[in-house]
LOGUPA-777128 format. One line per 4 residues: number of its first residue (from 0); their letters; for each residue x, y, z of N, C-alpha, C, O, CB. Coordinates in nm, 2 decimals. Glycine has a CB too. Layout:
<rs>
NUM	a	X Y Z X Y Z X Y Z X Y Z X Y Z ~ ...
</rs>
This chain:
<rs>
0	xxxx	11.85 13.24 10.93 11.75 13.14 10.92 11.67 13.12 11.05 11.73 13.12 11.16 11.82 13.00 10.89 ~ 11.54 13.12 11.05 11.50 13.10 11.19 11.51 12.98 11.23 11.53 12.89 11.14 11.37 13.13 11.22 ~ 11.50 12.93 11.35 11.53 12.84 11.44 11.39 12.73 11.42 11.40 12.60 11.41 11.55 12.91 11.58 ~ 11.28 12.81 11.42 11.18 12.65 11.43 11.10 12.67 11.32 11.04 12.78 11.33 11.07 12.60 11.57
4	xxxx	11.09 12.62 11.24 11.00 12.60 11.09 10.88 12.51 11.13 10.88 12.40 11.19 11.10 12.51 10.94 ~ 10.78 12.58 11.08 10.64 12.47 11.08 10.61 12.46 10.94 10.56 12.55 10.87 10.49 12.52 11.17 ~ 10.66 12.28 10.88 10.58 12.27 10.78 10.46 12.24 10.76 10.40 12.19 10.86 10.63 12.21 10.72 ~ 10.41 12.26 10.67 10.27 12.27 10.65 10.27 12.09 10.61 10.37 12.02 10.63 10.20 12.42 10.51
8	xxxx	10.13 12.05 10.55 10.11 11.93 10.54 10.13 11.93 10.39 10.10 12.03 10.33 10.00 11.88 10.60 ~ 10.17 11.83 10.33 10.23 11.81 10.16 10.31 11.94 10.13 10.28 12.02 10.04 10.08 11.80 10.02 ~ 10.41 11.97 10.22 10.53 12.06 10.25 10.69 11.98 10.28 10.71 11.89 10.37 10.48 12.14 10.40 ~ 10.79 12.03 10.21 10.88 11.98 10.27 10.99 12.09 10.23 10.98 12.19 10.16 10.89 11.83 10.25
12	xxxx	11.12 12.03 10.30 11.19 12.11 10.33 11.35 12.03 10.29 11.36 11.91 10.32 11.15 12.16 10.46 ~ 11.46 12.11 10.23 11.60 12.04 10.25 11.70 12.14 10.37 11.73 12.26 10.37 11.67 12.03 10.08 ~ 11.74 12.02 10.48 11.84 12.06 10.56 11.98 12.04 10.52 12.00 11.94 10.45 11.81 12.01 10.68 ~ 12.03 12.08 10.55 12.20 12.04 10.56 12.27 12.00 10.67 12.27 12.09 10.75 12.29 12.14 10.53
16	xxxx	12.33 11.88 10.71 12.35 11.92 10.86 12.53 11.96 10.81 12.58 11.92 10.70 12.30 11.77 11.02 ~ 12.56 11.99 10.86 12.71 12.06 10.83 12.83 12.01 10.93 12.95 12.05 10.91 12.71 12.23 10.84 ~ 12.80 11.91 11.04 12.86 11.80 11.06 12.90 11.69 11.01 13.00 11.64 11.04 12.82 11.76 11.11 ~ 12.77 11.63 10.89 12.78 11.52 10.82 12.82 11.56 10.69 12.89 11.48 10.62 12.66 11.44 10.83
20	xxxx	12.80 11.66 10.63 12.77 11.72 10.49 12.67 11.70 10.41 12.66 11.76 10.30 12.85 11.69 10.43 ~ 12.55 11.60 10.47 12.45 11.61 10.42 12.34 11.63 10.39 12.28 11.65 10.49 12.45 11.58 10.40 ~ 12.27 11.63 10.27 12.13 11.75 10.30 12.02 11.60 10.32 12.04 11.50 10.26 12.08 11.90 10.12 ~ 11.94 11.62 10.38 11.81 11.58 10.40 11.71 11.63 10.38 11.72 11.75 10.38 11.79 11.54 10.49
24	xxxx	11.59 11.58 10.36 11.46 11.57 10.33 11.38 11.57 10.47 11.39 11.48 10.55 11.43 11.44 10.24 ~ 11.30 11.69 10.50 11.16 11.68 10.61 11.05 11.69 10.59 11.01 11.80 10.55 11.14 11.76 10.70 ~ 10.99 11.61 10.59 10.80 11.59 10.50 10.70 11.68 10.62 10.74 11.66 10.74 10.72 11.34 10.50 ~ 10.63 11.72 10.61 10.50 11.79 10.65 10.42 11.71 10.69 10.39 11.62 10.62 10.44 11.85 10.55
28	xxxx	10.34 11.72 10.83 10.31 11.86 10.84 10.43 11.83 11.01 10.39 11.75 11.09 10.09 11.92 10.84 ~ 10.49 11.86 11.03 10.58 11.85 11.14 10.60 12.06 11.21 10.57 12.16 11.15 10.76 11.76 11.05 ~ 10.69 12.05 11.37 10.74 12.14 11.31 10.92 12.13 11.41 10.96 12.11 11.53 10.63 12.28 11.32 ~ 10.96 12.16 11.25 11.13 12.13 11.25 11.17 12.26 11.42 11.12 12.36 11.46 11.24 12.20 11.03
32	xxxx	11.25 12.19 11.44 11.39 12.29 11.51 11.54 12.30 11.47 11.64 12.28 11.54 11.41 12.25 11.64 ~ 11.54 12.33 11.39 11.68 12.38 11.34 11.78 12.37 11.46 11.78 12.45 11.55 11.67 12.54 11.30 ~ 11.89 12.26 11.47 12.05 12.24 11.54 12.10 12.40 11.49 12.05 12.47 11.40 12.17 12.07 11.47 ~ 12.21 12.42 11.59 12.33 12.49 11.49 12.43 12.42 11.42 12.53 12.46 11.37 12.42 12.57 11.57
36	xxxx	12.39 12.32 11.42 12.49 12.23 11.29 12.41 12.25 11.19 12.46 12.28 11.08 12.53 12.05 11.31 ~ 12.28 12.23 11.20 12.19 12.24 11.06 12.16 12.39 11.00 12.15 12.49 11.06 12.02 12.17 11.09 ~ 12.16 12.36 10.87 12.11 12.48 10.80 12.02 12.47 10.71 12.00 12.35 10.68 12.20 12.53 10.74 ~ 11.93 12.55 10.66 11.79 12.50 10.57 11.87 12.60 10.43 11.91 12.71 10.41 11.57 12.57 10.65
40	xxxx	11.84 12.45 10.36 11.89 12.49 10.19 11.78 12.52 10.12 11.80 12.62 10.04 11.96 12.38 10.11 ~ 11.63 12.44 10.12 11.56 12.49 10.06 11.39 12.49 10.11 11.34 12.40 10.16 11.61 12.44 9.95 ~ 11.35 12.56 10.08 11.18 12.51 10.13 11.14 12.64 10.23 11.19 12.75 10.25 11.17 12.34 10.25 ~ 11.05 12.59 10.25 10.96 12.49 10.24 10.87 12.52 10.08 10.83 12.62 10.02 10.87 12.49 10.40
44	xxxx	10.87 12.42 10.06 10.84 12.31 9.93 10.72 12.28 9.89 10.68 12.20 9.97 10.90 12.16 9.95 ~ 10.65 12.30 9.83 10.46 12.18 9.80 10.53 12.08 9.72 10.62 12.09 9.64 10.28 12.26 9.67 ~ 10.46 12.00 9.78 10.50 11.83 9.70 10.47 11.86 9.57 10.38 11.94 9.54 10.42 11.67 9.74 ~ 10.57 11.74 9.48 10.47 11.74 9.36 10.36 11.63 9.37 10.37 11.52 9.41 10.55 11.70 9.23
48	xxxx	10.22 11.71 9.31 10.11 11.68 9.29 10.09 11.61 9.18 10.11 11.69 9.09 10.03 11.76 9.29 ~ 10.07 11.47 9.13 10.03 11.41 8.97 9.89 11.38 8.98 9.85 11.28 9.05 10.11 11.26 8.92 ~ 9.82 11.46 8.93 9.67 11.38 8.97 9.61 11.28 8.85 9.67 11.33 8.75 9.54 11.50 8.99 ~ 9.54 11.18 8.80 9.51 11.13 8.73 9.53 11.15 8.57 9.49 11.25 8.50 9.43 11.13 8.78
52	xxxx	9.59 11.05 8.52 9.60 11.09 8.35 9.67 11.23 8.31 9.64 11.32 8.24 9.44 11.12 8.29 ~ 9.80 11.19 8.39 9.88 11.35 8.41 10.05 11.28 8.42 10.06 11.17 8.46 9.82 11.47 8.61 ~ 10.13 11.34 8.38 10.30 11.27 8.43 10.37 11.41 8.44 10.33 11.53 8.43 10.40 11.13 8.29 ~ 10.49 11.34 8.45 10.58 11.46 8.55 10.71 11.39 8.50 10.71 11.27 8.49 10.56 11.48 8.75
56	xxxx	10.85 11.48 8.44 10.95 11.39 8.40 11.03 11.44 8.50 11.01 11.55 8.54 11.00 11.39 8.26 ~ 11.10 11.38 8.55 11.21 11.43 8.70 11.36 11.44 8.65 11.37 11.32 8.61 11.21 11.30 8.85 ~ 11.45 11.48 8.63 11.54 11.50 8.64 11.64 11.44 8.76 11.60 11.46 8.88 11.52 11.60 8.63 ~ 11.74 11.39 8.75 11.83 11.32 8.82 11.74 11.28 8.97 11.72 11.34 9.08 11.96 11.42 8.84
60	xxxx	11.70 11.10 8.90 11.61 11.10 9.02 11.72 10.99 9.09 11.82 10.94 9.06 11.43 11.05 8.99 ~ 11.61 11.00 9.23 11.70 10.90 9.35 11.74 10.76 9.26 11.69 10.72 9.15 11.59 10.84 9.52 ~ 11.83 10.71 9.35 11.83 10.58 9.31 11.75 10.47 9.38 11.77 10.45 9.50 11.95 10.54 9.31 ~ 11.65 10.38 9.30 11.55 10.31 9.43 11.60 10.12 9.43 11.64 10.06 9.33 11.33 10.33 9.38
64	xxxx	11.58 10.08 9.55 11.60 9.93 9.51 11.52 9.90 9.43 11.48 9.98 9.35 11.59 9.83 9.62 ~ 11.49 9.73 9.44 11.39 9.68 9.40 11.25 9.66 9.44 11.16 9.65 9.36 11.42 9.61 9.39 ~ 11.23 9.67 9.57 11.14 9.72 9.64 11.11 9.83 9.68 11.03 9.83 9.77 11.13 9.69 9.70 ~ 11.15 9.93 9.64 11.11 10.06 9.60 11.16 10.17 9.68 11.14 10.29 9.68 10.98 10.07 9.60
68	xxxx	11.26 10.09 9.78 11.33 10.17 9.91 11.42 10.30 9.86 11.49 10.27 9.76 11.44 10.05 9.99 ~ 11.43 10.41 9.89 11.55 10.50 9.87 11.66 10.42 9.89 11.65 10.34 9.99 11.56 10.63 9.96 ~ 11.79 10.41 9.81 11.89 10.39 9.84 11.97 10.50 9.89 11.94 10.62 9.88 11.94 10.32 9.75 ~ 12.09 10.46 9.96 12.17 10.57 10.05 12.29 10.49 10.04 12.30 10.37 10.03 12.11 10.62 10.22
72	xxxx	12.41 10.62 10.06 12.54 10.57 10.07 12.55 10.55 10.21 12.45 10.57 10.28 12.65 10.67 10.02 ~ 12.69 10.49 10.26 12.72 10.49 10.40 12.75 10.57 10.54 12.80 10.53 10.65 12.78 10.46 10.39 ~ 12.69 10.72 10.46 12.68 10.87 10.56 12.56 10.89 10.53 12.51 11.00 10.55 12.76 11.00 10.52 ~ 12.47 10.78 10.49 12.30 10.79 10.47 12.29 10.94 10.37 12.19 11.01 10.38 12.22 10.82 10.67
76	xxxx	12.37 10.96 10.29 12.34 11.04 10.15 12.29 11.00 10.07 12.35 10.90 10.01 12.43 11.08 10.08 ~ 12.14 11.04 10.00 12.08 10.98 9.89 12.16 11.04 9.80 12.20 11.15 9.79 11.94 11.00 9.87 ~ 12.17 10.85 9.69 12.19 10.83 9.59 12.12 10.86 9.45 12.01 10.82 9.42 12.21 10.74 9.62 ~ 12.18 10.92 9.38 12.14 10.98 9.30 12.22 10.98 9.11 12.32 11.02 9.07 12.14 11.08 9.38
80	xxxx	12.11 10.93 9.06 12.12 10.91 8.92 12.16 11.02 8.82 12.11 11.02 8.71 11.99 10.87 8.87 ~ 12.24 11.09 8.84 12.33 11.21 8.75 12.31 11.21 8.61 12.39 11.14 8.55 12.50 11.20 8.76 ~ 12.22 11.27 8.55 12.19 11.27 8.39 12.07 11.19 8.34 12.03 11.21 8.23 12.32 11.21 8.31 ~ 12.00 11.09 8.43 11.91 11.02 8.39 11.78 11.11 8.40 11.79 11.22 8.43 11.91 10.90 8.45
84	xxxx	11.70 11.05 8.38 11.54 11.13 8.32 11.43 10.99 8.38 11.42 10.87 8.35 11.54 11.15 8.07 ~ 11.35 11.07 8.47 11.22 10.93 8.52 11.11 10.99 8.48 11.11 11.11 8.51 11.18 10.87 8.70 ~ 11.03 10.93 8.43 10.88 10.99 8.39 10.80 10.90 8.49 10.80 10.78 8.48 10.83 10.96 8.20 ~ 10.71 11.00 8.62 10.64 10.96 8.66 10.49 10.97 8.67 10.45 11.09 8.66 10.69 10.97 8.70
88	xxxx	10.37 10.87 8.69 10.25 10.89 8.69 10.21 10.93 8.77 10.28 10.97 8.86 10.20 10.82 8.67 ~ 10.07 10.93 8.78 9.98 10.97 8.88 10.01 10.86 9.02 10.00 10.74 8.99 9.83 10.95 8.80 ~ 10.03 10.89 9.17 10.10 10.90 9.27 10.07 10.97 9.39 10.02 11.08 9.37 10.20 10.94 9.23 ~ 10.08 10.92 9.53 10.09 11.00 9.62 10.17 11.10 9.57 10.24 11.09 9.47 10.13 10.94 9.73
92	xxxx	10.15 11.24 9.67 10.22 11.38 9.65 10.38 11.32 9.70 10.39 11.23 9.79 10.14 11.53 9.77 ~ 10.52 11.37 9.63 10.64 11.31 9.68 10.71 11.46 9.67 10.70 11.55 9.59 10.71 11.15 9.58 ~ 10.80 11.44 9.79 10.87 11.57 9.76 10.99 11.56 9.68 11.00 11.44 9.65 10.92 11.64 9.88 ~ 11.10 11.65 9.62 11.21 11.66 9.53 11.32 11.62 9.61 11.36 11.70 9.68 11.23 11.79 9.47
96	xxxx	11.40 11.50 9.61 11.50 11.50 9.70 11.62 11.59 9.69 11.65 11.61 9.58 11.54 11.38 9.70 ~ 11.66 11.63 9.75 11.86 11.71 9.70 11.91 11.64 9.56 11.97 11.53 9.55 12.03 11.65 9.87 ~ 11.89 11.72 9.45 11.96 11.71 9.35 11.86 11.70 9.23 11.88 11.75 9.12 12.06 11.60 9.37 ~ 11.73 11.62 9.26 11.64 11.67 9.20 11.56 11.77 9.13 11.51 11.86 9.20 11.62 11.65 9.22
100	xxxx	11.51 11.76 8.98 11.45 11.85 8.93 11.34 11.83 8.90 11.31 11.71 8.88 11.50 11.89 8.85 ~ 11.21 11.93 8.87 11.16 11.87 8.77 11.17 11.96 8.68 11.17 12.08 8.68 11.04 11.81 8.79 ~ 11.16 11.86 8.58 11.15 11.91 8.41 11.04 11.95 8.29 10.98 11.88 8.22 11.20 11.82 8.35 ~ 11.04 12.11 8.32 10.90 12.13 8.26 10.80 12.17 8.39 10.83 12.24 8.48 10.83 12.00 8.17
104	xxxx	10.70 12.11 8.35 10.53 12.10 8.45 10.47 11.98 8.44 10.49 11.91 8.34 10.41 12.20 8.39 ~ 10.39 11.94 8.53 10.33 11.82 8.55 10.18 11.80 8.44 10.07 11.82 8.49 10.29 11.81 8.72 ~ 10.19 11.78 8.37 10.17 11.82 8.21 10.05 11.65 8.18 10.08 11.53 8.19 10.38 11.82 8.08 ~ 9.91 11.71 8.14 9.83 11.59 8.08 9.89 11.47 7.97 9.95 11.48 7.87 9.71 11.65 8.02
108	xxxx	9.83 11.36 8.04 9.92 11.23 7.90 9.81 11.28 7.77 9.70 11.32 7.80 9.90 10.99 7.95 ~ 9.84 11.26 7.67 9.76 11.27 7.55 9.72 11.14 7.47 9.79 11.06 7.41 9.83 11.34 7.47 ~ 9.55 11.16 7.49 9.49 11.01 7.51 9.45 10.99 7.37 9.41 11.09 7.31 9.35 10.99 7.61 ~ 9.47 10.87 7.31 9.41 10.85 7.16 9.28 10.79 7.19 9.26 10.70 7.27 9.50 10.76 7.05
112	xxxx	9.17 10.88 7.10 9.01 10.79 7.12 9.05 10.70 7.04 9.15 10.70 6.97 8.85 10.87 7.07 ~ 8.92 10.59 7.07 8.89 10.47 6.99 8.85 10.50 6.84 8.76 10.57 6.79 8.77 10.39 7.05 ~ 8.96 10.42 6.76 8.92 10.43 6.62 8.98 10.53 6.54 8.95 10.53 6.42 8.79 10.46 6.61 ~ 9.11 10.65 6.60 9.16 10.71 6.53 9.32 10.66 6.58 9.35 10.57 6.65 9.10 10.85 6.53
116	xxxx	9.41 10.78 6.51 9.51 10.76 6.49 9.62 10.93 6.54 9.58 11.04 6.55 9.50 10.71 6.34 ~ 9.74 10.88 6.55 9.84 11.01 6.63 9.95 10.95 6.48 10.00 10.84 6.43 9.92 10.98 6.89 ~ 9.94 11.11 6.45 10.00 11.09 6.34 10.16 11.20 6.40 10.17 11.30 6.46 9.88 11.14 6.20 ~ 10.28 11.11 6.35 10.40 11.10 6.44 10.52 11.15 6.30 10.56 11.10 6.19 10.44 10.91 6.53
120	x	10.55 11.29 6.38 10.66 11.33 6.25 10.81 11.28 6.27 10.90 11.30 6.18 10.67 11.52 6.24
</rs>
């Protein structure tokens, strides 16, 4: 692994540090220096993009408060929803945290015009 990574901007990356055991998230445009405790698991990354009248379904997403904070355990490990499914809209670019998927492609919503009908099997 090399030692200093430059992420690009709407780039990110997952580290491990292998002191703590856990992996983190580095957002773009920075540029990382790799510890020898750290290791890079994945990336560098392009955010997902939703642009207007478009969604994205995510696979085991974080867990968020109520105000919209990442939650984290008490070794600052994001928490994470195992088996659940989030369908998200159009959004700043967000990167995939450790454990996340996404499911499919970031795929247009399908708009009904005025005056007709979506006929549902």
């Amino acid at each position: 692994d090399p030692a200093v990574i430059r992420i690009k901007p709407y780039h990110y990356i997952h580290v491990l540090d292998n002191n703590a055991n856990v992996t983190r998230v580095e957002v773009g445009p920075q540029t990382f220096t790799r510890q020898d405790h750290q290791k890079l698991v994945a990336g560098p990354e392009s955010m997902i993009m939703i642009p207007p009248r478009h969604y994205a379904i995510i696979q085991n997403p974080v867990d968020r408060s109520s105000d919209g904070k990442i939650l984290t355990d008490k070794l600052n490990q994001i928490k994470i929803r195992h088996g659940d499914e989030e369908i998200r809209f159009e959004q700043e670019p967000f990167p995939l945290y450790p454990g996340e998927k996404l499911y499919g492609k970031v795929s247009p919503l399908q708009v009904v015009a005025p005056n007709t009908a979506l006929k549902l099997r």
